[in-house]
C-alpha positions as CSV (number, residue, x, y, z in Angstrom):
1,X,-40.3,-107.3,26.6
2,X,-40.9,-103.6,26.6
3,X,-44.8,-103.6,27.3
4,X,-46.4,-100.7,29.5
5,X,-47.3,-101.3,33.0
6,X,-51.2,-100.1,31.3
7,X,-51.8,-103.4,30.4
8,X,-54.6,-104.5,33.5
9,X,-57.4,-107.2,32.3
10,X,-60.2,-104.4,33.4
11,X,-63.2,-103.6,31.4
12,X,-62.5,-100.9,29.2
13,X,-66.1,-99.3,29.7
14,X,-66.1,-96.0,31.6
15,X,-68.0,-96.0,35.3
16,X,-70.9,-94.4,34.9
17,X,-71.0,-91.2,36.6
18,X,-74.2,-89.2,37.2
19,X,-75.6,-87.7,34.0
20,X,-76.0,-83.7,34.9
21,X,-79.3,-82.3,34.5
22,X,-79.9,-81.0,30.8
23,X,-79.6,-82.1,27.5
24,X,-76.2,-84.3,26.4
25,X,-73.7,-82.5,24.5
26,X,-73.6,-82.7,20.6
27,X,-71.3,-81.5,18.2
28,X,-71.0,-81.3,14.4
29,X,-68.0,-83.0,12.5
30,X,-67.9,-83.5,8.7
31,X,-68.9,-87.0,8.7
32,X,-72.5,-85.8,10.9
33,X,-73.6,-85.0,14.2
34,X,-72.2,-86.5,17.8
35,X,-74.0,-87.1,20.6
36,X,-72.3,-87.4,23.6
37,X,-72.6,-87.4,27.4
38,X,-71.4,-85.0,30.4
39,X,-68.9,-86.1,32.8
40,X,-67.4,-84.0,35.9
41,X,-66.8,-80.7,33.6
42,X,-66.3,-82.3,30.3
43,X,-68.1,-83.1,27.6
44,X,-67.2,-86.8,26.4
45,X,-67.5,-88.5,22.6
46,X,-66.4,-92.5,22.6
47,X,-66.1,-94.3,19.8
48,X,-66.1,-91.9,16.9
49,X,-65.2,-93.9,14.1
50,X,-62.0,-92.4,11.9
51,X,-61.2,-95.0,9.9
52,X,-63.3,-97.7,8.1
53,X,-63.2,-101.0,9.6
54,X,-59.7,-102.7,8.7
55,X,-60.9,-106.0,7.6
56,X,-62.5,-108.2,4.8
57,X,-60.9,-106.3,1.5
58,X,-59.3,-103.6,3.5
59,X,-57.7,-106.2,5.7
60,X,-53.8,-105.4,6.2
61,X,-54.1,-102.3,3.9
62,X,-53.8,-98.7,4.4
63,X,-56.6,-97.3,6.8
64,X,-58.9,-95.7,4.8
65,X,-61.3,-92.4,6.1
66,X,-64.7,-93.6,7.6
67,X,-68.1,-92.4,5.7
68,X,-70.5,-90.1,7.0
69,X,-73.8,-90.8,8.5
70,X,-77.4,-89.6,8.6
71,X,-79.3,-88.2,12.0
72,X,-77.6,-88.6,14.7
73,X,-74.4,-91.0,16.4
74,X,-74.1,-91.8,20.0
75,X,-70.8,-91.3,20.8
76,X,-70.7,-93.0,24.9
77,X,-68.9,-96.3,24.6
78,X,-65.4,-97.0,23.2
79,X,-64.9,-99.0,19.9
80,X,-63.8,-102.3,20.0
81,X,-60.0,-102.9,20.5
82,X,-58.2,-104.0,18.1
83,X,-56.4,-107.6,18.5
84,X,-54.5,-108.2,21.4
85,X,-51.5,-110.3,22.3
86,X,-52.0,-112.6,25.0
87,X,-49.8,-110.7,28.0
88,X,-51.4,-109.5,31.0
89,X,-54.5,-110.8,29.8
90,X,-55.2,-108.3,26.8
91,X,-56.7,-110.7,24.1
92,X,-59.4,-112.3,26.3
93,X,-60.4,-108.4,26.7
94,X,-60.3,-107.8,23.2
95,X,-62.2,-110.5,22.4
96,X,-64.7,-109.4,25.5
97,X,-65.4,-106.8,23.2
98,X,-66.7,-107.9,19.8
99,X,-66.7,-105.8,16.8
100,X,-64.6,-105.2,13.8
101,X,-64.5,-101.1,14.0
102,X,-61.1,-100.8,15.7
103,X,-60.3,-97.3,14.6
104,X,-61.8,-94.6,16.2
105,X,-61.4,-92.4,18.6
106,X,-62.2,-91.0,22.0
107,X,-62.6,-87.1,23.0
108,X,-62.4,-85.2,26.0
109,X,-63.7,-80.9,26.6
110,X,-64.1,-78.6,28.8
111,X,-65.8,-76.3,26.7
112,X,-67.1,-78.1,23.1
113,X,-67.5,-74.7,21.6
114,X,-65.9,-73.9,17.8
115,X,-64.3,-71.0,18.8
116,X,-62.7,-71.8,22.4
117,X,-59.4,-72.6,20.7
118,X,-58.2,-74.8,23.1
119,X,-54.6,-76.7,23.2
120,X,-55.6,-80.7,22.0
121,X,-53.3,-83.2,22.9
122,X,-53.0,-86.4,21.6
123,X,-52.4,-89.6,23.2
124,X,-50.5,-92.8,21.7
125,X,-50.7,-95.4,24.0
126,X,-48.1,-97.7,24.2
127,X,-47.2,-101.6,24.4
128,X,-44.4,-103.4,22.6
129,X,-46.5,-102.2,19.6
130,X,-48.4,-105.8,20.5
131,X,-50.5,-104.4,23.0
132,X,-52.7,-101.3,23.3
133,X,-56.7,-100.1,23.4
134,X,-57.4,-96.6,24.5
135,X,-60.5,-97.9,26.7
136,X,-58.5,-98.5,29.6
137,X,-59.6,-96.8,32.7
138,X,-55.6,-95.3,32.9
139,X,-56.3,-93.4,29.5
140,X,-59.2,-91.5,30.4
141,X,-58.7,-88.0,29.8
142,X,-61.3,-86.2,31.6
143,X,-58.9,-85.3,34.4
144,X,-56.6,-83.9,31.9
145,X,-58.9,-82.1,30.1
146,X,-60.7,-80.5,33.0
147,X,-58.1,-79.4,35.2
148,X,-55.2,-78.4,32.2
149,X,-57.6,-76.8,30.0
150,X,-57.2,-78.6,26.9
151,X,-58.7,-81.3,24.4
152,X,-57.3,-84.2,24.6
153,X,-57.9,-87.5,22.3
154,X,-57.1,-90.9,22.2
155,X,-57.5,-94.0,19.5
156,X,-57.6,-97.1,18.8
157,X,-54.5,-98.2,15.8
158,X,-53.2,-101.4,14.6
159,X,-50.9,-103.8,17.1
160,X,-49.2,-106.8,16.6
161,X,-49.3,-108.7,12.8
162,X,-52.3,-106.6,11.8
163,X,-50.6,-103.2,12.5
164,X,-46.7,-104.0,12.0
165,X,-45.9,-107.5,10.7
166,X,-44.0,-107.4,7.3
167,X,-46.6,-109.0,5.0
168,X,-46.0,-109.6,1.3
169,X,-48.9,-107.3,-0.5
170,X,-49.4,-105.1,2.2
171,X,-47.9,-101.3,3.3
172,X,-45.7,-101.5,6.3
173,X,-46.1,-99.8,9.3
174,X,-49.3,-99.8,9.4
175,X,-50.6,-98.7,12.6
176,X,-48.1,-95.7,12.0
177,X,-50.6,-95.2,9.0
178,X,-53.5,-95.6,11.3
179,X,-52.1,-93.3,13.5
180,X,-51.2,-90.7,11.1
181,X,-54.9,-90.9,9.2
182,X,-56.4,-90.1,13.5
183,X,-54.4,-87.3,13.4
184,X,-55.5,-86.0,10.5
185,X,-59.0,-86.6,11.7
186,X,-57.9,-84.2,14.8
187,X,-56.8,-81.6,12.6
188,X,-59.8,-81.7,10.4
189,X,-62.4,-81.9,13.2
190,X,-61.2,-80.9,16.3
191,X,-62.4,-77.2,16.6
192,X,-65.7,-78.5,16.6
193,X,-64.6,-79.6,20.1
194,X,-63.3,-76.7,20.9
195,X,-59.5,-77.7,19.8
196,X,-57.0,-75.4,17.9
197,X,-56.1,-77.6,14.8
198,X,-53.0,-75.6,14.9
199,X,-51.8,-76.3,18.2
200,X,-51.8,-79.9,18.7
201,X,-49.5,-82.0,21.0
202,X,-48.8,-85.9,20.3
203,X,-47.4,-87.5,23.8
204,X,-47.2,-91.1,23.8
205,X,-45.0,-93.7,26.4
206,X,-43.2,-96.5,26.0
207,X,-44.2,-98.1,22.1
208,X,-46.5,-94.8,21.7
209,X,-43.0,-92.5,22.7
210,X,-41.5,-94.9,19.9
211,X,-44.3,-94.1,17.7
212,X,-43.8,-90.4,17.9
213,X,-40.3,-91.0,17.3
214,X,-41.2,-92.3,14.1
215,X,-44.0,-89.6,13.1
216,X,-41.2,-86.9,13.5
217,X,-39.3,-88.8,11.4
218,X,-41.6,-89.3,8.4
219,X,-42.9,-86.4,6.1
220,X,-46.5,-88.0,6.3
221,X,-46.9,-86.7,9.3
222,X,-45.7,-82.9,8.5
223,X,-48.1,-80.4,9.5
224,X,-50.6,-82.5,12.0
225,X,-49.1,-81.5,15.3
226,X,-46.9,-78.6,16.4
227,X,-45.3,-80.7,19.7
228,X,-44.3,-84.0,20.8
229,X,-44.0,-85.3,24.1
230,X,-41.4,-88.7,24.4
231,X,-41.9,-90.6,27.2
232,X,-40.0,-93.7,27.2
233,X,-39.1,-94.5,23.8
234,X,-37.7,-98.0,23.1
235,X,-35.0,-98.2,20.5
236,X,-36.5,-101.2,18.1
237,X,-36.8,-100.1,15.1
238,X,-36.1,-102.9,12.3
239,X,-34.9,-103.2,8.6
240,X,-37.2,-104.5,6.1
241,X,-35.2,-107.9,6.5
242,X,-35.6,-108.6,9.6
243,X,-39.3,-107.4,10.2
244,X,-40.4,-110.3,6.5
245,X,-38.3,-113.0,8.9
246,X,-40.1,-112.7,11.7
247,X,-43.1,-112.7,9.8
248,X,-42.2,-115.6,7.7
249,X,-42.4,-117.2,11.1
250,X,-45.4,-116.5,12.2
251,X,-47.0,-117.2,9.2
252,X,-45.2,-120.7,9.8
253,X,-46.6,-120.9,12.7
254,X,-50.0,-121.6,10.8
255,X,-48.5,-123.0,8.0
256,X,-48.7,-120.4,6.0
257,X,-46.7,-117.9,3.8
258,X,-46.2,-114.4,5.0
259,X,-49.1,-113.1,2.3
260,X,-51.6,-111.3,1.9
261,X,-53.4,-114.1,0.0
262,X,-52.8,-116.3,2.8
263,X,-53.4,-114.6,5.6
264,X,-56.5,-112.8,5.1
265,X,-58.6,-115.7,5.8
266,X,-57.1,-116.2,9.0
267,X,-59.1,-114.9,11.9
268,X,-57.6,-112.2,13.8
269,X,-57.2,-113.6,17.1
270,X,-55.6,-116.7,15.9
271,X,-53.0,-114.5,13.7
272,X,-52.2,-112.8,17.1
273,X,-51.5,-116.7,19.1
274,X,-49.1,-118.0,16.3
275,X,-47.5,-114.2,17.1
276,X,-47.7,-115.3,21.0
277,X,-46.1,-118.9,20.1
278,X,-43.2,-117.5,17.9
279,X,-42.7,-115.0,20.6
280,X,-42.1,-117.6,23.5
281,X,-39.7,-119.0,21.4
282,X,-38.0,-116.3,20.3
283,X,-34.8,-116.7,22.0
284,X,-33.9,-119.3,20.2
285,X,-33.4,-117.3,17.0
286,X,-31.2,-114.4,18.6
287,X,-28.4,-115.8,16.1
288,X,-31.0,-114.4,13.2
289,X,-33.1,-111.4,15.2
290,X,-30.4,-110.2,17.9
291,X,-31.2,-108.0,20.2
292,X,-34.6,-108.4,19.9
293,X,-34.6,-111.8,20.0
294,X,-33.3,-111.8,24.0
295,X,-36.5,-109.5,24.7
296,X,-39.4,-111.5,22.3
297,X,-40.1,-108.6,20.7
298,X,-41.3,-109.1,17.1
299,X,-42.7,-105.8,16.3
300,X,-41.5,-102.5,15.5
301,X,-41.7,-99.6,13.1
302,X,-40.0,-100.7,9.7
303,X,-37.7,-98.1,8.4
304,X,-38.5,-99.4,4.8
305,X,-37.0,-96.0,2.9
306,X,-40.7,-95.4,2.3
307,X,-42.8,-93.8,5.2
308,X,-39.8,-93.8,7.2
309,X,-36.4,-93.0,5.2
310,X,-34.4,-92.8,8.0
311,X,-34.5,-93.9,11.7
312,X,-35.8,-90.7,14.4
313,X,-31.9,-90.5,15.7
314,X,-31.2,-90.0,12.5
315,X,-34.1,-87.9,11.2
316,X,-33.5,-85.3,14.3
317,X,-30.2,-85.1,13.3
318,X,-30.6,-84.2,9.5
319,X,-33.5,-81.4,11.1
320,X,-36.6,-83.2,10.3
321,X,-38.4,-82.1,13.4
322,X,-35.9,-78.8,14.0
323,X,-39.4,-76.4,13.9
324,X,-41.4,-79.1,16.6
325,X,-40.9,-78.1,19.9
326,X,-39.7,-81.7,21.8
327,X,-40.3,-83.2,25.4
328,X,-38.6,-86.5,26.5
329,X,-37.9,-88.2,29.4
330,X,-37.8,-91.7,31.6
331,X,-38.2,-93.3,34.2
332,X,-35.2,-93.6,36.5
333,X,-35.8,-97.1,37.0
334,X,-37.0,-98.4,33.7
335,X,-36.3,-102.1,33.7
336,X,-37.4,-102.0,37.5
337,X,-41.1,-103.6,36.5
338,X,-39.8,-106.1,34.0
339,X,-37.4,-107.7,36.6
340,X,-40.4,-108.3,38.7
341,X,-42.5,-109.8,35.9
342,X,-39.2,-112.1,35.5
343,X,-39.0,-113.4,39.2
344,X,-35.9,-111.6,39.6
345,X,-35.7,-108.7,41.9
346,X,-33.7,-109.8,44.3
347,X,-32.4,-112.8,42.6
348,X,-30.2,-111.5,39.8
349,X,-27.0,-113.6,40.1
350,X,-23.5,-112.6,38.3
351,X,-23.9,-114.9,35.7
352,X,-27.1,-112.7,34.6
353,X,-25.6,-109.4,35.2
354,X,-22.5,-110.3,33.0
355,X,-24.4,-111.7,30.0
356,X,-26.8,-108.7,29.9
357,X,-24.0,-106.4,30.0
358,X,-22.4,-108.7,27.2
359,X,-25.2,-108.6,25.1
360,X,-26.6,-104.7,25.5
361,X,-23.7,-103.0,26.7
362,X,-22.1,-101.0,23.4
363,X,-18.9,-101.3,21.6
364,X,-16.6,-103.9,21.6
365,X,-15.3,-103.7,25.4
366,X,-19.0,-102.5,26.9
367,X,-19.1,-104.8,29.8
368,X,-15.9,-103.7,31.3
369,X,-16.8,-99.9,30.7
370,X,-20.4,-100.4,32.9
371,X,-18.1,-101.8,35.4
372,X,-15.3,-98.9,35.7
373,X,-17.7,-95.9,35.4
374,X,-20.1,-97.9,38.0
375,X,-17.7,-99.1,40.6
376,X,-19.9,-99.1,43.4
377,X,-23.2,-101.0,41.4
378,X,-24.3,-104.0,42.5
379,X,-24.5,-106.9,40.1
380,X,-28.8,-106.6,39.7
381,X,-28.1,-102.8,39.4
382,X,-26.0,-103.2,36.3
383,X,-28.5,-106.0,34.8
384,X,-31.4,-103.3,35.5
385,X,-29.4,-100.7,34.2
386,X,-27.7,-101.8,30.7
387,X,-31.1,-103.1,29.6
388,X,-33.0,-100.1,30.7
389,X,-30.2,-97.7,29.0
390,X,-30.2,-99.4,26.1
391,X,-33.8,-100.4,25.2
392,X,-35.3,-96.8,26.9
393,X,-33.3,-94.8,28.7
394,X,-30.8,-93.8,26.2
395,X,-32.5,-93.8,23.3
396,X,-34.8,-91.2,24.6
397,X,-31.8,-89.3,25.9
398,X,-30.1,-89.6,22.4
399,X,-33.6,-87.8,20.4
400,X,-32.9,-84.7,22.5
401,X,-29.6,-84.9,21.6
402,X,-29.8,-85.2,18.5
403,X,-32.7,-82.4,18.5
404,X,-30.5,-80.0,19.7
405,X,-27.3,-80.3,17.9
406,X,-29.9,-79.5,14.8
407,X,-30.7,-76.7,16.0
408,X,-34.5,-77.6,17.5
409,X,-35.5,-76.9,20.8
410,X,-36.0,-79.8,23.1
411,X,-36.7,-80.4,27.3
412,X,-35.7,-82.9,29.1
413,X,-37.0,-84.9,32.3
414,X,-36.3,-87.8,34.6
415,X,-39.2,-89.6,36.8
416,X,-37.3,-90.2,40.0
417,X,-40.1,-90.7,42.1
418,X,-40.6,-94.2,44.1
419,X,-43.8,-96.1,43.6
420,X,-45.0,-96.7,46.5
421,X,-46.8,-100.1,45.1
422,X,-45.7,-103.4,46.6
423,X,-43.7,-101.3,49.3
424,X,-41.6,-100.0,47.2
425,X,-40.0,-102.2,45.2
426,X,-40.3,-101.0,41.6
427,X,-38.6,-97.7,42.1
428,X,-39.8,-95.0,39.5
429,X,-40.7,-97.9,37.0
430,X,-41.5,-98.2,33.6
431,X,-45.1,-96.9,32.9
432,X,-45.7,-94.7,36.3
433,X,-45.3,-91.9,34.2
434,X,-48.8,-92.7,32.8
435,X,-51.2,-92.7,35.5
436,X,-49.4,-89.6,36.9
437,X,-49.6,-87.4,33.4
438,X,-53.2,-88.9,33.2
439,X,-53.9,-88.1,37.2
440,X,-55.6,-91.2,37.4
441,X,-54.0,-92.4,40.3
442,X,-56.3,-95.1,42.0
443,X,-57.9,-96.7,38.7
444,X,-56.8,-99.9,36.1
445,X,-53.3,-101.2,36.6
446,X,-51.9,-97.5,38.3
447,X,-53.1,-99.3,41.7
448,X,-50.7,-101.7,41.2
449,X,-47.7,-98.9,41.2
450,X,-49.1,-96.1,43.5
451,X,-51.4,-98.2,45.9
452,X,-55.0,-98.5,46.2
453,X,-55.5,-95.2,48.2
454,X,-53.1,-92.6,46.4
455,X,-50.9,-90.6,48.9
456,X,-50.4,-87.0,49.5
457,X,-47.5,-87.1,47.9
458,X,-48.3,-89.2,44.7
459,X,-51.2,-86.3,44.0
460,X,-48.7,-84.0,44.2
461,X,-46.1,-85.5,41.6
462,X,-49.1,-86.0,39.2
463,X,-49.8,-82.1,39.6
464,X,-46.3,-81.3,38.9
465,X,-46.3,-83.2,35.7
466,X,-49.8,-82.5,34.7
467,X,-48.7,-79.0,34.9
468,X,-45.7,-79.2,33.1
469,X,-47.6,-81.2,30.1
470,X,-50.4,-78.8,29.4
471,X,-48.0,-75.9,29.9
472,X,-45.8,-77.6,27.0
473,X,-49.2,-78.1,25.1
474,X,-49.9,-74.8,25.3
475,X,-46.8,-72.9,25.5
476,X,-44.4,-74.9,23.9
477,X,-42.4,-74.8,27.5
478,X,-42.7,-77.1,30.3
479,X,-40.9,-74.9,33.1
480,X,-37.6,-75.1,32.9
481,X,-34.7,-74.2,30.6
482,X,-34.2,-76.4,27.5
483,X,-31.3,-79.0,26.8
484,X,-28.3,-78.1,25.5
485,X,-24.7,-79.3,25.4
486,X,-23.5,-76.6,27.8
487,X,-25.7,-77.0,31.4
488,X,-27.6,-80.6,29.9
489,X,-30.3,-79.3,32.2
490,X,-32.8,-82.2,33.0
491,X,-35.8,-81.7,35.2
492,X,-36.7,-84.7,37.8
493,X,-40.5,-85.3,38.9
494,X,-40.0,-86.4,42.5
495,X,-41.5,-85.4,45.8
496,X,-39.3,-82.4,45.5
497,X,-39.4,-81.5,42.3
498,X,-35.2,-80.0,40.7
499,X,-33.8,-79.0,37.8
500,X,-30.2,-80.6,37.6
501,X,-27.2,-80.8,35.2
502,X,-27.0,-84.3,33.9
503,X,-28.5,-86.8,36.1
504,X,-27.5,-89.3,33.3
505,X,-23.9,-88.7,33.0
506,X,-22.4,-92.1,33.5
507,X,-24.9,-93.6,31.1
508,X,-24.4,-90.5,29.0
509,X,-20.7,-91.0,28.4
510,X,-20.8,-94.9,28.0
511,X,-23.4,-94.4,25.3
512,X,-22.2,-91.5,23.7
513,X,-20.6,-93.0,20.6
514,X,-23.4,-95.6,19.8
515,X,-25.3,-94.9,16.7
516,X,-28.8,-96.5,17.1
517,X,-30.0,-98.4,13.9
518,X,-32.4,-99.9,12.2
519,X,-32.0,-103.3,13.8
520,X,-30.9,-106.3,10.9
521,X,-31.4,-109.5,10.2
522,X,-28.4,-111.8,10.8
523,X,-26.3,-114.2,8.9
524,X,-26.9,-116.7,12.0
């Protein structure tokens, strides 16, 4: 199940650093004044509300704009998360932190003056689009912000059956909806900050890459960010049928109906377990769900031919995003983590291999085509590498492509860089990229990956990539040549840093000829 290795059971609170001498830092936004509090060369705001509290009437409907206030806010503690599913021990932290004010966000300076004019970026965190608070310790931006020059923001949106279940009476896609109403909130307030409204970046991994796959894709979004950085986008996206299906289940799971009228009464939390007990299940409905089905994942962005027409593949294609300037990239060993999570590394027998290859590998006579372009792969290697090629790595691959043949400009990179974490083991996993954009290297779940005591080495990866990002951010060029058809020049993050011509090639060639859909509901 594609969560992101930013999932620790960690407070979300920041530490609390030594408050400088002088006054706290205040800004004024249209809905009042901020108060915030100085940390190591920023100036920090927590918790700004954005949207008003999605629940009671407002429950599973469009996120509406917050109200004003009088005097003044403190602004030094995140909001309350939204509800969690139950991996990695997310909901007992959601519900460590009570509230009903989900959606706001978090802001980072260097310099909150109107007229700096600094790059923002944007952070969409990612997990399974189940999963995901911006208070974890891995998302704080003040590192980014300090060092890179530049604004940078995170929020809280919608997971799981609040955010993306299909419900009868409600919008789908709703914490696409939540995260296009933040955005606009960045555009609208962020020079107060010190942000340039017109030079905003969106960068998001894993479920948040996905997400800015489907903002480029959707005309709601036009105008609220100039670049996108795609880190690890998964390829679920689902048809209207198959998304009400899943959430006919879960509302079975209560014994309910998949309504509005029905489920509004139900606490949020206990929406979120019947979404948990469907999803252990889930396996046993591949006949009906697919693909999805083999990985429990039960939520993804709807393409309903409302907010989102078309899928991103196909969006790119047509020129939808042809004036954004794109980043993407993954991990080299994506599926690396998840076969640990599984009890497998190590232990992936033939049997396995073949029926993953069977299941994910595309066209018709897939399986044997992974075998003859990979001669020399072991039988775990293919089983790592048809799921991670088709649920990350070539699905990212495929928005560049599709980017350039429309005539947009798009970069390319590859993490290649070994973890260091549990000696080595997980390769460049899914989710390293995070802590090492971030450059918080020895805090939440990144100690897990990189070690307790970050090397040498791992600060200098996170350098090379925090460079890169706020370059892009600010430039609109990461450092190296764009992707094209000709030299498919792809940039790898490793100790020693290259720019090479298709590192992907074998992948490339397999996957070349597979469309990737909306995902539909079965006849099984």
């Amino acid at each position: 199940m594609p969560h992101t290795a930013s999932g620790s059971p960690e407070s979300p609170q920041p530490p609390e650093p030594a408050e400088p001498s002088g006054p706290p830092p205040e800004v004024l936004i249209a809905a009042g004044v901020l108060r915030g509090r100085r940390e190591a060369g920023t100036a920090v705001f927590r918790g700004i509300p954005y949207a008003l509290p999605p629940v009671g009437a407002l429950r599973f409907a469009a996120p509406r704009p917050a109200h004003g206030w009088g005097g003044v806010r403190n602004a030094v503690s995140y909001g309350p998360p939204p509800p969690q599913a139950g991996v990695f021990g997310m909901a007992d932290l959601a519900r460590g932190t009570p509230g009903d004010d989900w959606l706001t966000v978090n802001v980072w300076t260097p310099a909150h003056d109107p007229g700096a004019g600094l790059p923002v970026m944007v952070w969409i965190q990612g997990g399974a689009y189940e999963i995901g608070m911006s208070g974890l310790p891995e998302y704080d931006g003040g590192r980014l912000a300090r060092e890179g020059g530049v604004v940078v923001v995170t929020f809280n949106y919608r997971v799981g059956m609040e955010g993306f279940a299909q419900i009868e009476g409600a919008p789908a896609n709703r914490g696409l909806l939540d995260q296009i109403l933040a955005l606009q909130w960045v555009h609208d307030n962020v020079e107060a900050f010190g942000g340039d409204s017109d030079q905003v970046t969106v960068f998001g991994q894993s479920a948040g890459g996905g997400s800015i796959a489907a903002l480029l894709a959707t005309d709601r979004a036009s105008g609220l960010f100039r670049r996108a950085v795609v880190q690890s986008a998964p390829c679920t996206f689902f048809t209207p049928e198959l998304a009400a299906d899943i959430g006919a289940a879960c509302a079975a799971e209560l014994g309910l109906r998949p309504t509005v009228a029905d489920l509004s009464g139900v606490a949020p939390h206990d929406l979120t377990a019947a979404g948990d007990a469907v999803g252990t299940r889930s396996e046993r409905r591949a006949s009906r769900w697919g693909l999805p089905a083999h990985r429990q994942i039960l939520f993804s962005p709807v393409v309903d031919g409302e907010l989102l027409p078309v899928t991103p593949w196909q969006a790119l294609a047509d020129g939808a995003a042809r004036d954004i300037a794109l980043l993407v990239g993954h991990a080299h060993d994506e599926h690396r983590l998840f076969t640990a999570v599984n009890g497998l590394l190590g232990e992936v027998t033939a049997e396995q291999a073949s029926a993953a290859l069977d299941v994910y590998a595309p066209g018709p006579d897939g399986a044997r085509r992974y075998r003859d372009a990979l001669p020399k792969a072991s039988e775990e290697e293919l089983y790592e590498l048809v799921h991670a090629d088709w649920l990350f790595r070539m699905p990212t691959l495929h928005l560049a492509l599709a980017q350039a043949a429309a005539g947009g400009r798009a970069y390319v990179y590859e993490l290649t860089w070994p973890a260091p974490g549990m000696g080595g083991a997980l390769g460049a996993c899914h989710g390293l990229d995070v802590p090492l954009v971030f450059g918080n290297l020895d805090r939440g779940q990144p100690a897990l990956l990189i070690g307790e005591a970050p090397t040498a080495e791992a600060e200098a990866v996170s350098a090379h990539m925090r460079a890169a990002w706020t370059a892009f951010a600010a430039h609109g060029a990461p450092g190296w040549p764009p992707y094209d058809t000709d030299g498919r020049l792809v940039r790898l993050f490793d100790a020693q840093p290259d720019v090479v011509a298709d590192p992907q090639e074998a992948s490339r060639l397999l996957w070349q000829h597979h469309v990737f859909p909306a995902l539909p509901l079965l006849d099984g």
